[in-house]
PAROTOR-649508 format. One line per field, with one value per residue (C-alpha): residue number from 0; z, y, x; residue in one letter. Coordinates in Angstrom, 3 decimals. Example, Ala and Ser with C-alpha at 12.3 -4.5 7.8 and 13.67 -1.06 7.14 Angstrom:
// residues 2
sero	[0,1]
z	[7.800,7.140]
y	[-4.500,-1.060]
x	[12.300,13.670]
papa	[a,s]
// end
This chain:
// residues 335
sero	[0,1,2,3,4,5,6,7,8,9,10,11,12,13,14,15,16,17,18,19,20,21,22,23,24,25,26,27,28,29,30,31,32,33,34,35,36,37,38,39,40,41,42,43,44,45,46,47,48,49,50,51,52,53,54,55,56,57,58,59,60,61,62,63,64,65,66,67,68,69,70,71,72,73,74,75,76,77,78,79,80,81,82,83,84,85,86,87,88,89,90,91,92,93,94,95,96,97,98,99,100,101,102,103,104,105,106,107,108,109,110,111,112,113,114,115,116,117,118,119,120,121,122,123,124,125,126,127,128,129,130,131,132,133,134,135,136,137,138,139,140,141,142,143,144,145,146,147,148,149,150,151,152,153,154,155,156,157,158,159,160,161,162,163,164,165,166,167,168,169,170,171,172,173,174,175,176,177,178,179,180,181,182,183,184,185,186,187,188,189,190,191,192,193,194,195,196,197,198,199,200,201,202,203,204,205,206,207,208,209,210,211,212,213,214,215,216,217,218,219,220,221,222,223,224,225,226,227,228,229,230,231,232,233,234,235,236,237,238,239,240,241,242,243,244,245,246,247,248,249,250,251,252,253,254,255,256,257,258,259,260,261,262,263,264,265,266,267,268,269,270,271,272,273,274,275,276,277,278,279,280,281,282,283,284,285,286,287,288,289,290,291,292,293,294,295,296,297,298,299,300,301,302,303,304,305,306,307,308,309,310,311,312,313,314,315,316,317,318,319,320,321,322,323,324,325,326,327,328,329,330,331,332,333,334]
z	[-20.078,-20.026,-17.056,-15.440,-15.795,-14.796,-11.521,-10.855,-11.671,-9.540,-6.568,-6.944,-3.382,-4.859,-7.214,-3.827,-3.148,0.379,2.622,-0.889,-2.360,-6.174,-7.494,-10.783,-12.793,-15.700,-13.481,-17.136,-19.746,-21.480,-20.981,-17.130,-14.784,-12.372,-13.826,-13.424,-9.521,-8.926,-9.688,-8.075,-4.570,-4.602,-2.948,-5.872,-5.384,-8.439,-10.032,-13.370,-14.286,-13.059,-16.140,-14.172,-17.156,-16.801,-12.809,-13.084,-15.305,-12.395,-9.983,-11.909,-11.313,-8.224,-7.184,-9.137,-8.178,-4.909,-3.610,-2.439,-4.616,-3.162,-4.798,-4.930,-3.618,-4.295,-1.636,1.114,3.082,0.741,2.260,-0.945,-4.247,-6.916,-10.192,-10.568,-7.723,-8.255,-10.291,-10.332,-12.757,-12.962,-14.704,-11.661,-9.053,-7.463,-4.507,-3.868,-4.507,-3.453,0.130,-0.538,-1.898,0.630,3.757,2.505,4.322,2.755,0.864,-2.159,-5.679,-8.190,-11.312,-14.395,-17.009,-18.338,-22.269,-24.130,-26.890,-28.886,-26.185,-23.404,-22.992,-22.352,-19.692,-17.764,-17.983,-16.614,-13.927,-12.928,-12.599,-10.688,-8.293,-8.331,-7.281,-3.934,-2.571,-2.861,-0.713,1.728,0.847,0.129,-0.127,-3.082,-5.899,-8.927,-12.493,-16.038,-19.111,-22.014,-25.806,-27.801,-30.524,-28.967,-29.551,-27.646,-27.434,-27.277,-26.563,-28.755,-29.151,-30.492,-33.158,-34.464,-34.489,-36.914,-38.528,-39.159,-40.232,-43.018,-43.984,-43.992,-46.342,-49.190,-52.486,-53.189,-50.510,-52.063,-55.433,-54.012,-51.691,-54.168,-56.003,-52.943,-52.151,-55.336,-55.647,-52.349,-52.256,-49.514,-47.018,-47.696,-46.062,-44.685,-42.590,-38.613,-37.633,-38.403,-37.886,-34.246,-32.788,-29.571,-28.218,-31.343,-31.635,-32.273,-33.650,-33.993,-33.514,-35.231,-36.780,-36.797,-33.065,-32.974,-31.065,-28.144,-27.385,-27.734,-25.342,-22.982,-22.750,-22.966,-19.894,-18.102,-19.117,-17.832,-14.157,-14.263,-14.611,-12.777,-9.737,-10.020,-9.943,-6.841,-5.312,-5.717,-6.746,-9.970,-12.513,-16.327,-18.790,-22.812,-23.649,-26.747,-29.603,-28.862,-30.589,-28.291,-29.140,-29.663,-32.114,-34.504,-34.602,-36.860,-40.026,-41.333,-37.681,-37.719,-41.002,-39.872,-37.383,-39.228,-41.828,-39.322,-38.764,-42.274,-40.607,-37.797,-35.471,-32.857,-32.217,-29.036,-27.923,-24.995,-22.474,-22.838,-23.001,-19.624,-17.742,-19.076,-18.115,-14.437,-14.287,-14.795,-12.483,-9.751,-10.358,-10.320,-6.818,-5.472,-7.088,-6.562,-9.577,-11.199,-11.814,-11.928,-14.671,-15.606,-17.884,-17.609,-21.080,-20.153,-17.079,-19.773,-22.438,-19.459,-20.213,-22.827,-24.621,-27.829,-29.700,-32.011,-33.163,-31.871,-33.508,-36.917,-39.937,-41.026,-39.806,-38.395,-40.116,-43.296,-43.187,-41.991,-45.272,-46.838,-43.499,-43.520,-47.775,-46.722,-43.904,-46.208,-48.629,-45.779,-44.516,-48.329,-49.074]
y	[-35.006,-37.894,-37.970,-36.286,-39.024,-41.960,-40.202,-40.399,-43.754,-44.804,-42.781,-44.320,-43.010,-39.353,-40.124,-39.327,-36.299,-36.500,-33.453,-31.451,-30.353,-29.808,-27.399,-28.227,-25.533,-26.813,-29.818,-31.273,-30.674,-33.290,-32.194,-31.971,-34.150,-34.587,-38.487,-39.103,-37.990,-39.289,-42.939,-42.261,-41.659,-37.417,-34.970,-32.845,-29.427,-29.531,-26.200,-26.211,-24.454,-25.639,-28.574,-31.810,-33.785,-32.415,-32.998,-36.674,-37.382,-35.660,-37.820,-40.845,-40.555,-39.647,-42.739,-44.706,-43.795,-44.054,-40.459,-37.831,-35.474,-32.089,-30.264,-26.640,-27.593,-24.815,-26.350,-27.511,-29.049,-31.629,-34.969,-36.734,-34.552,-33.760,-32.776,-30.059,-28.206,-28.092,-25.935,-22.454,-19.936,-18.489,-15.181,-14.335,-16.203,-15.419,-14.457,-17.401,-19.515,-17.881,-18.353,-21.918,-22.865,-20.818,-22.708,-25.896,-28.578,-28.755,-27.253,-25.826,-26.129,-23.886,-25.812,-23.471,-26.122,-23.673,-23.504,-21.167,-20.349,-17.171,-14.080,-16.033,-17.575,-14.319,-13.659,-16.646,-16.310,-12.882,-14.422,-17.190,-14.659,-12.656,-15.632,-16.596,-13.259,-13.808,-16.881,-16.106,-12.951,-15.002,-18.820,-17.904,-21.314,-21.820,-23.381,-22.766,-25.379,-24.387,-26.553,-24.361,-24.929,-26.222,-23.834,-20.627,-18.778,-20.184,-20.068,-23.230,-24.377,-25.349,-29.105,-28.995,-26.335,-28.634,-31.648,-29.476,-28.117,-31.930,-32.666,-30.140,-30.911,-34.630,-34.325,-37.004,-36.198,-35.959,-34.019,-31.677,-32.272,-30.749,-28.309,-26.127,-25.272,-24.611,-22.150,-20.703,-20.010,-19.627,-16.710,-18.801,-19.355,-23.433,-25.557,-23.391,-24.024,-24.079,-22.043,-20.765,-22.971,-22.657,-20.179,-20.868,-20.103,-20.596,-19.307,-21.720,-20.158,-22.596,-20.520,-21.320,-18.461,-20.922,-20.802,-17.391,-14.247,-15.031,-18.236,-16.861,-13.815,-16.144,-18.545,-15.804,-14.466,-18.311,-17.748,-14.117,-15.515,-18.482,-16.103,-13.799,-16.072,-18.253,-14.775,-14.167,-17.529,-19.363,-22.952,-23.305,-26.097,-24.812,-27.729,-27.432,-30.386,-32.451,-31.633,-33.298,-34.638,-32.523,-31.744,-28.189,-29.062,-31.644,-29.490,-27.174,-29.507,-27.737,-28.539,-31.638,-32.331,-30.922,-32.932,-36.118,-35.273,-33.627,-37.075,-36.824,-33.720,-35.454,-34.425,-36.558,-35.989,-37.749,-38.856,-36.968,-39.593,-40.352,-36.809,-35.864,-39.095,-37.444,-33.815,-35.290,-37.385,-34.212,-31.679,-35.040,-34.646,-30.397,-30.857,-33.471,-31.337,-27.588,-27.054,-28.590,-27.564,-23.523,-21.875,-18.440,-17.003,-18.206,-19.037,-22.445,-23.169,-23.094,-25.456,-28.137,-31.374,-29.568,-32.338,-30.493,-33.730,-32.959,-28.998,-27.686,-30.373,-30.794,-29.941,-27.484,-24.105,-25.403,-22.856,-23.852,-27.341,-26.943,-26.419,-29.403,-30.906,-30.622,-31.067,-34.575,-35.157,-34.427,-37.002,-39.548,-38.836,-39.594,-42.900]
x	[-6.902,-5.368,-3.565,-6.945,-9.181,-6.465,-5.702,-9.683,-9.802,-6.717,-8.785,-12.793,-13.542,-12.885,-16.499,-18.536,-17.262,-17.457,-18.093,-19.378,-22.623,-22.703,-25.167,-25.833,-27.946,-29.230,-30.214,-32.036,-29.129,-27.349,-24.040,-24.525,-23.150,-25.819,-26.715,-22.959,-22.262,-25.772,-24.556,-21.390,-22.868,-22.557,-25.037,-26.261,-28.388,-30.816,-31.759,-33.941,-36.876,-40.104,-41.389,-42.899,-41.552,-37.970,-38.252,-39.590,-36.825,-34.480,-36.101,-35.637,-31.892,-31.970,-33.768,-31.651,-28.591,-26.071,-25.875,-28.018,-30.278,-31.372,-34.284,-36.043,-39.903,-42.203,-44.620,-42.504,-45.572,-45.030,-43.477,-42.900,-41.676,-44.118,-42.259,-45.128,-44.092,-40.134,-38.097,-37.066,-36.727,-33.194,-33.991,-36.366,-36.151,-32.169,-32.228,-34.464,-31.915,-29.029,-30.789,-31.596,-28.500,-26.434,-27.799,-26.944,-24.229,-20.524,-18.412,-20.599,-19.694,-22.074,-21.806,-23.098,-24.582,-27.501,-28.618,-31.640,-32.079,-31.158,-31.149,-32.510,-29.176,-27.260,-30.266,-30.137,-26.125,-26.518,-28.520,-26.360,-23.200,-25.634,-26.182,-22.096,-21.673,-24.223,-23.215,-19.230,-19.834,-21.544,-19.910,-15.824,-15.037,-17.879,-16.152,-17.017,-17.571,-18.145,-18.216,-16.369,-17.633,-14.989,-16.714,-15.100,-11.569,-8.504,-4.902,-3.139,0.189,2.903,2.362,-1.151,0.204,3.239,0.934,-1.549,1.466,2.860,-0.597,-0.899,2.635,1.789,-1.432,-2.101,-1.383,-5.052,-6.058,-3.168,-5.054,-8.492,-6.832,-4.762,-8.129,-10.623,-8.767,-8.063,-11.885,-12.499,-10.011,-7.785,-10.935,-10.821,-8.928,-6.414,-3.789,-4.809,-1.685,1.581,4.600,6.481,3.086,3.489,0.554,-1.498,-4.709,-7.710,-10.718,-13.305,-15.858,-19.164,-21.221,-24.831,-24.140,-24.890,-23.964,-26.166,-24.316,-20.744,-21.479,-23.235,-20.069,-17.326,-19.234,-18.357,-14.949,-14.532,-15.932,-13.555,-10.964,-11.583,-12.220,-9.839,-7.177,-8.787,-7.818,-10.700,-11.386,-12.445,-13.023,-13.490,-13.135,-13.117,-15.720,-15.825,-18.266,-20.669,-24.175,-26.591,-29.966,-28.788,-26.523,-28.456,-31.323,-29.792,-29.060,-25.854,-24.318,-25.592,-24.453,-20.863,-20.725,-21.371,-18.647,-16.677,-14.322,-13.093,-10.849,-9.459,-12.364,-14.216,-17.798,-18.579,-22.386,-23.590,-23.610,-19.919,-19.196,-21.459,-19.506,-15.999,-16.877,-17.974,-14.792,-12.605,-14.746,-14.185,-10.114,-10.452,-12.068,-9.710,-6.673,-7.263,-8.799,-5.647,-2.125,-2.191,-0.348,1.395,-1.646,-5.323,-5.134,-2.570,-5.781,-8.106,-6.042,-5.493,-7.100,-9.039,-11.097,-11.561,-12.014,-8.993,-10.155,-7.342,-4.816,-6.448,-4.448,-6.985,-8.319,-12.233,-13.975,-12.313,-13.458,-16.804,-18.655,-17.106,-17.670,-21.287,-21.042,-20.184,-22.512,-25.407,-24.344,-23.428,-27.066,-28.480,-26.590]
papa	[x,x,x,x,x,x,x,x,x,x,x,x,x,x,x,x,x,x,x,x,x,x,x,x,x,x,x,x,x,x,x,x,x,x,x,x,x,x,x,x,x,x,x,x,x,x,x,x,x,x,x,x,x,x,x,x,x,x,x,x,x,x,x,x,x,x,x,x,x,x,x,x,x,x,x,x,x,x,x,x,x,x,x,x,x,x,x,x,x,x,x,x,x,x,x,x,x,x,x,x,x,x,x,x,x,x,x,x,x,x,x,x,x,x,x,x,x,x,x,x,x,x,x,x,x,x,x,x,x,x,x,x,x,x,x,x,x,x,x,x,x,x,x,x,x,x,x,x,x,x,x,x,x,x,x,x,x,x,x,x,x,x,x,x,x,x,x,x,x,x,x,x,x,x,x,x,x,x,x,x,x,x,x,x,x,x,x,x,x,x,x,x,x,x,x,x,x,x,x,x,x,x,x,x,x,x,x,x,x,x,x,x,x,x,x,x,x,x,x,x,x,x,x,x,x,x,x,x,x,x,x,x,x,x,x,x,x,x,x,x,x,x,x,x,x,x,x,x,x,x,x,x,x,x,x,x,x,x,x,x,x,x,x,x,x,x,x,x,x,x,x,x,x,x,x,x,x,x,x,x,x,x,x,x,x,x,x,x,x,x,x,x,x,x,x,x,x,x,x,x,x,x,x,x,x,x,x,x,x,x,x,x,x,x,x,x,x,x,x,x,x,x,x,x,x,x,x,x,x,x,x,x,x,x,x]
// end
């Protein structure tokens, strides 16, 4: 990720994105990066569902930033935009936008940044693979950009397991103290060990049952379409993000909770706007860089610059931590 982000910043002129229109569905959501190529002088397609105060917020950063904001007008006799006549609905409104969105200048990039709650988020994922399907039968050079939870299952390569595996071997004495009877009573599901020494892949499950079955079936559907395009020759960007403090997150309190104690585990929680500028930084190097350096097995594309805020080098399995995690939120919260 690293390496990512300084080759952006050595190139500036690659912010703009010259000769390139970004879709960005979810136009609204925090983790989106339509603030960030806004400011940097991009041409961004905006596609959210039709809620004047989402749109004047939209319109706010369009007007204050450098590049170029395109939006969907329901009354296009309209000279100047009125947030209550934009938007459109995902779930019904496809081939509507696949026409819009197809007839647009430059090279196309569909960036998938949607979020609903419960099953509404498998719908409007549905949706959105129904409209990636559409405009790459009629748009073969669409690229395509996905932000992937770092609350999912991965495999990651060898470093990140010996750095856990050094990490759990490296433990204070008191953390040895408390561990040893956790997991006594806990029938060895505290504070295990995140992998086995020398896996190489490991496998990082850091999935989050709160999250629900809705929202893992809605991003494991991003991550079968990355694939799968991106096997097909096509240009794809699919980052791991940070955890990060989103509204979806701290409005369950035992997340929220986690993710205040979460540091005490070697985890970073970052705040959405740095994590929305990073994201943006890293779909600028994919775009500029072929979607970044291609690998033997999509599961190496997917760990690239992963910024999993330390998840998948932490000496502890995630789920194993995450009660104490959110144990010690609570009591952060209360002092």
């Amino acid at each position: 990720m690293r390496e990512a982000v300084a080759t952006v910043m050595a190139n500036p002129g690659w912010l703009r994105l010259d000769g390139r229109t970004v879709a960005v569905l979810g136009a609204g959501a925090e983790m989106g990066p339509l603030r960030a190529l806004l400011r940097w002088g991009a041409t961004v397609a905006a596609v959210d569902l039709p809620r004047p105060g989402l749109w004047e917020r939209v319109l706010d950063a369009g007007r204050a930033g450098a590049g170029r904001l395109l939006v969907p007008a329901r009354d296009d006799r309209r000279v100047t935009p009125d947030p209550a006549h934009l938007g459109a609905d995902l779930t019904t409104d496809v081939p509507a936008i696949a026409e819009w969105l197809s007839g647009l200048d430059g090279r196309l990039v569909l960036g998938n940044y949607v979020y609903a709650d419960g099953a509404d988020n498998v719908r409007v994922s549905v949706a959105v693979d129904d409209l990636t399907t559409r405009l790459l039968a009629g748009r073969e050079d669409t690229a395509l950009a996905f932000l992937a939870t770092p609350t999912d299952v991965f495999a990651v390569p060898g470093d990140a397991v010996a750095q856990s595996v050094r990490a759990y071997e490296g433990r204070s004495r008191g953390a040895r103290l408390v561990g040893r009877p956790l997991r006594a009573v806990s029938a060895g599901r505290l504070l295990r060990r995140a992998y086995a020494p020398g896996s190489d892949p490991g496998i990082n499950d850091s999935l989050v049952a709160q999250q629900g079955p809705n929202y893992a079936l809605a991003k494991r559907l991003q991550r079968w379409r990355a694939t799968s395009a991106r096997a097909a020759g096509g240009l794809v960007s699919l980052n791991v993000a940070p955890p990060t403090r989103t509204r979806s997150v701290v409005k369950n309190r035992a997340l929220a909770a986690a993710y205040v104690g979460a540091h005490r585990f070697g985890v970073e929680v970052f705040e959405p706007a740095t994590s929305n500028v990073l994201m943006a930084a890293l779909l600028v190097h994919d775009l500029h860089t072929g979607g970044g350096p291609r690998h033997d097995h999509p599961w190496q594309d997917e760990a690239y610059a992963a910024a999993h805020g330390g998840l998948w080098r932490a000496a502890y399995a995630p789920r194993s931590a995450l009660g104490l995690a959110a144990v010690l939120g609570y009591g952060a919260a209360r002092s």
